[in-house]
N, C-alpha and C positions, 0 to 999 in steps of 0.2 A: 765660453771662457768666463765671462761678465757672472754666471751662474755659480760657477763651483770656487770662484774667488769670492763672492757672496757666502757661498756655500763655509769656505776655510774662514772667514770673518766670525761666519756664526760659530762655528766650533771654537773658535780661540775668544770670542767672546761670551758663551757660554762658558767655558773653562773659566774663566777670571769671573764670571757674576756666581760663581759655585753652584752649576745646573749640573742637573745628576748625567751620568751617563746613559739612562735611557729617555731623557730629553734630547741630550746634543745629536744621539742614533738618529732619532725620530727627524731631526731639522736636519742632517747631512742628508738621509733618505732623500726627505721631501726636495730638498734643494736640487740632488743629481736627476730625479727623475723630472720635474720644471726644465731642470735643462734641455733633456731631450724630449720636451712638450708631452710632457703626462701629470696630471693633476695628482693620482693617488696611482697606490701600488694597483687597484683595482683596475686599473687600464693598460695595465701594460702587455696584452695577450697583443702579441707582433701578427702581424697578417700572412697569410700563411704558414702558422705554427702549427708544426705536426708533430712536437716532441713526445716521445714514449719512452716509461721505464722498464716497461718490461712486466715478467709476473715474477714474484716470491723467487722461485726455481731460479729465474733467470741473472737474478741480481745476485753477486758474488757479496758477502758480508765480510768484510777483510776485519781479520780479529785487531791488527795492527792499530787501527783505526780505531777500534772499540779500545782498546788498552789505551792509546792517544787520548779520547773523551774520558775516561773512567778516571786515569791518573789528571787530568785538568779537574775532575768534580772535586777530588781529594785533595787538591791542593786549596782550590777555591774554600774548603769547608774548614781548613786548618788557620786555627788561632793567629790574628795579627801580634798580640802578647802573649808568650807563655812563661813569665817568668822564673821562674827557678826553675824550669823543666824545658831549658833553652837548646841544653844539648837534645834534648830528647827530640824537641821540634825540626832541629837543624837536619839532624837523621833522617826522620821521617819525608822533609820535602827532600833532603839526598836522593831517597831513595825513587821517590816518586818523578823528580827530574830523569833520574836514570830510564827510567820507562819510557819517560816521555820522549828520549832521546833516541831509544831503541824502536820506538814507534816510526818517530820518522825517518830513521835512516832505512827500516824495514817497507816504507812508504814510498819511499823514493827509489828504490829498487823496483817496484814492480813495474813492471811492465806497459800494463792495462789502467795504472792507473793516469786519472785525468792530468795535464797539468797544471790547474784549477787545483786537485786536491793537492798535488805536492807542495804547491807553492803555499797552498793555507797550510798544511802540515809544519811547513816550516817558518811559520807568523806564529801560528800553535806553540810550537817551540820556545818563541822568544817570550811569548805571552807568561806563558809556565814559571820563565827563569824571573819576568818582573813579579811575577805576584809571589815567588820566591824570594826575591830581593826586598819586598815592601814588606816580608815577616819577619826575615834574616838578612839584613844588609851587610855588606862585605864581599864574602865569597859569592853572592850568588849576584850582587850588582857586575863583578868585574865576568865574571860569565857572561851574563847577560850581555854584557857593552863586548865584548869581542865575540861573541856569536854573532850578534846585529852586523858588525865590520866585516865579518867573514862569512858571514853565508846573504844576509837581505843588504849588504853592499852600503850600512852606513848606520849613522848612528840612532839608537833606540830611541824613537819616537811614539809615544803611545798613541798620540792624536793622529800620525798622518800614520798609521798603521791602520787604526780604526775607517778612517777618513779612503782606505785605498781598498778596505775590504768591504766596506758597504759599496764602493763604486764596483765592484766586482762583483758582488750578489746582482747589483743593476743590472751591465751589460754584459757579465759572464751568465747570467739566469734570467733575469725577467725579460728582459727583450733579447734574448738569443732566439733565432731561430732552429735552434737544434740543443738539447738539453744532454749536458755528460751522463752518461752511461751510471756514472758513481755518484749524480745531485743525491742522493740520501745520506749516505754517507760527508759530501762538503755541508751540506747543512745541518748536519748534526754536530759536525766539528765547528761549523760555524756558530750555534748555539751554545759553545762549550766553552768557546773563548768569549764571548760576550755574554754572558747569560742572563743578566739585566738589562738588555735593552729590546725595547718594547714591539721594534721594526720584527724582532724572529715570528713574533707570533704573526705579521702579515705577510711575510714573505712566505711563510708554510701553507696559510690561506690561499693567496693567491695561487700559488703554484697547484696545490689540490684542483680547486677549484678548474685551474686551466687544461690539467688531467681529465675531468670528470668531463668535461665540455667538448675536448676532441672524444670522447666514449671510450678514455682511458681510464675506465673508473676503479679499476684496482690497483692503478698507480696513485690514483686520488686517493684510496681510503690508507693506503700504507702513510703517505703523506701527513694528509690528516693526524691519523693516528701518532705517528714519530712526531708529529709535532706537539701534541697533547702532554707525550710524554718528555721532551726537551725540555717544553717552556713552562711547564705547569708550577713551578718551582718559585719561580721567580716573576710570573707575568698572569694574565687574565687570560686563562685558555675558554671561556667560557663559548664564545659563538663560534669556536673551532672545533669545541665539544658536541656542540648542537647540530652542526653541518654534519659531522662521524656518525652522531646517531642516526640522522636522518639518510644516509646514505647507506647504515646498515637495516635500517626497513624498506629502504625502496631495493635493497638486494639482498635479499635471504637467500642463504645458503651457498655466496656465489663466493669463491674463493678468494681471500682476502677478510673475509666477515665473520664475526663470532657465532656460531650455532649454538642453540640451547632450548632444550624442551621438556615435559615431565607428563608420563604414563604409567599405568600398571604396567607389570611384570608379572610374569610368568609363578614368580614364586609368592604373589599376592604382596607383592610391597610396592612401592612407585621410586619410579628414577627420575633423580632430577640431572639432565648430561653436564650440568655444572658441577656438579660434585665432584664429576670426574677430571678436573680439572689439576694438572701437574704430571698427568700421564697424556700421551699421543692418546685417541679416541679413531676407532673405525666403525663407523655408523653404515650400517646396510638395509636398506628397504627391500622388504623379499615378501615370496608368498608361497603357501602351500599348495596353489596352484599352479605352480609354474616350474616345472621342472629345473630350466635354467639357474633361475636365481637361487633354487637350494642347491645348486652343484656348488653354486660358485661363493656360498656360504660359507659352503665346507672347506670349499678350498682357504675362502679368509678367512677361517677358523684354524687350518693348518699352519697359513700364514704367518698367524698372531703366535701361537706357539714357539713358532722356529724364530720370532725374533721376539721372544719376550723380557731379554736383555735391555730392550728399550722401553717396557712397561708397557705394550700397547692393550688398549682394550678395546673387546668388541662389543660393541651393543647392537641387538638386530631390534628390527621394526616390523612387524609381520603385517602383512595387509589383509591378509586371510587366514581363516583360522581360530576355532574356541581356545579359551585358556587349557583344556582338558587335551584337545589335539597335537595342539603346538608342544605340550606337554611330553606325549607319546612322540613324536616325530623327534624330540631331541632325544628322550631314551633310546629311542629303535639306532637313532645316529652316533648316541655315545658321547656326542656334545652339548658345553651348557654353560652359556653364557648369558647376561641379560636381557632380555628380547623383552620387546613392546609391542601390547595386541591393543583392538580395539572394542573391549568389554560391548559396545553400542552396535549392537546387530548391520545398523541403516548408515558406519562408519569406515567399513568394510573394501577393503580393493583402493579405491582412489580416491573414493569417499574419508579416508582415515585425513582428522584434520593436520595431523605432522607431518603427513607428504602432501596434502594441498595448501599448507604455508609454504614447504620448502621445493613448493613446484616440482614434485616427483611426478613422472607422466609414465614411467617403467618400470619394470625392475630386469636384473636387480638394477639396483643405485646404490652408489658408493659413494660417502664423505670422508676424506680423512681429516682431522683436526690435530692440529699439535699443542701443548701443553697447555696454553692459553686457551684452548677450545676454539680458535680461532684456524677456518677451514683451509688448508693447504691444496687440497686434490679431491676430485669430484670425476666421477665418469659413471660408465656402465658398463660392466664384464669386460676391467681392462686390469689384472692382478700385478702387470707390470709396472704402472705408475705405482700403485701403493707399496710393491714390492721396492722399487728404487728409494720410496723418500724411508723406507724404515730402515732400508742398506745406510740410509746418510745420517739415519740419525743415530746409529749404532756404531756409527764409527768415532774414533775421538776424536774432538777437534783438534788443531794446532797451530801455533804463532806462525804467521807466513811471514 
């Protein structure tokens, strides 16, 4: 107790010496976690913590959520003066409150979500309405103050708001022994309502980090990465940047990680798989020695057609086979897509250096990459995985 009343001191006296908001973050941080005897965010992995998020597939992306963060960036970005264009202003956050509103009542219906994210959803809410109030005072203060009364049970405090959700990132995240299903989502909206304060970027860290170390390492780089793109705005993503990178060479090609490589082609030009970047990517390792893998070529070549509504492309990587062969083998088959050989005689089979970075050991082999180039599904002569995520990406999405 002795701690977090220290703790509320330094907040209210930070407030009255005019310390920025991502100072007073950083001394509430420090203060609750001294409380319960840990020096830095970097100590807080609880003993026997076995938290997991899951892979890509598994984590539901609630749009609700994203409309919640997206309408808080747009309010954030909107002018404290607009003068002569006051009605115009007053509209605009109108409308973006609206959202925000319809976020969370949409939030707090589901089911499945955490009560961690409801309860930030609806701090979210109040946050919206002050930073509405601090551009257009009036209508949107007396909003404000009777949402506070009627939903968080008293009156708007921006300090012990702050002060009660840094204690919550504490012991609802770092020393939990068991992680909500939706932390990417509460941290991203936790970055959305705070977004100057300098604690997002360690709390992202840390949490990665504690991922990668139980051998959760595709919850670590998701992590990693949403954090990059959270805090980069507003804070020094730089050694969280570095850890990303380093974690996408120490795992090439493993799901979660950007793929990207460049070879000749068939038709005497070179591909770079970046280029192709803004369409899905199905990359195949095959060879003209191996019957399987050209069945099952053709079959992802039939694949890619019947769902080309989605843009997907196919790029094959042949492991065997002159440019003159691979050549004939696609006429004879009637298919023709970008295919990667290895011009270097003694490069040949497993030898080819694009499947001995990306640890190809068979074929065929299959990556699939979604728009970002960034690998979603990986297997061997399994048409079903690839077939499911091209069913998901082809369908539209819609507000839950």
């Amino acid at each position: 107790m002795k701690h977090l009343t220290w703790g509320l001191m330094c907040l209210v006296c930070g407030a009255a010496a005019g310390c920025d908001g991502p100072t007073t973050a950083k001394v509430i941080l420090t203060v609750a976690l001294n409380a319960r005897g840990f020096s830095s965010v970097d100590d807080t992995v609880p003993t026997g913590w076995s938290g997991t998020l899951g892979s890509p597939a598994e984590v539901r992306r609630r749009p609700a959520v994203q409309m919640l963060v997206s309408a808080l960036e747009e309010i954030d970005r909107l002018p404290h003066e607009a003068g002569e264009a006051q009605d115009d202003l007053r509209a605009r956050l109108a409308a973006a409150i609206d959202r925000v509103a319809a976020a969370t009542t949409r939030i707090g219906r589901q089911a499945d979500a955490s009560k961690l994210l409801v309860r930030q959803a609806r701090e979210a809410h109040a946050v919206a309405l002050d930073w509405a109030a601090t551009r257009a005072p009036g209508e949107f203060t007396r909003r404000r103050d009777a949402y506070c009364q009627a939903t968080l049970a008293g009156p708007w405090d921006s300090q012990d708001l702050e002060t009660r959700a840094v204690q919550r990132m504490v012991d609802g995240i770092l020393l939990a022994p068991e992680l909500p299903g939706d932390l990417p989502e509460v941290l991203a909206l936790h970055a959305a309502m705070f977004p100057r304060h300098a604690m997002n970027v360690e709390i992202y860290s840390a949490l990665a980090e504690r991922q990668v170390g139980v051998g959760q390492v595709l919850a670590g780089l998701r992590l990693a990465r949403e954090g990059v793109e959270a805090c980069a705005e507003h804070a020094d993503v730089g050694r969280l940047e570095q850890r990303l990178q380093q974690l996408y060479r120490d795992h090439p090609g493993e799901v979660g990680v950007p793929m990207n490589f460049r070879g000749p082609t068939l038709d005497a030009n070179r591909l770079t798989l970046s280029d192709l970047q803004g369409s899905p990517v199905l990359v195949v390792f095959w060879s003209t020695a191996d019957q399987d893998s050209q069945a099952f070529l053709q079959r992802c070549h039939r694949l890619a057609e019947h769902f080309s509504l989605t843009g997907v492309e196919l790029v094959g990587v042949s492991l065997r086979g002159s440019q003159s062969e691979l050549n004939v083998w696609q006429e004879e088959n009637g298919i023709h897509f970008p295919n990667l050989y290895a011009a270097d005689e003694s490069q040949v089979d497993f030898n080819n250096p694009i499947a001995r970075f990306y640890r190809v050991s068979e074929v065929p082999q299959f990556f699939l990459l979604d728009q970002e180039g960034i690998v979603v599904a990986r297997g061997s002569n399994d048409l079903g995985v690839i077939e499911h995520q091209l069913r998901r990406w082809s369908m539209p999405s819609r507000i839950d």
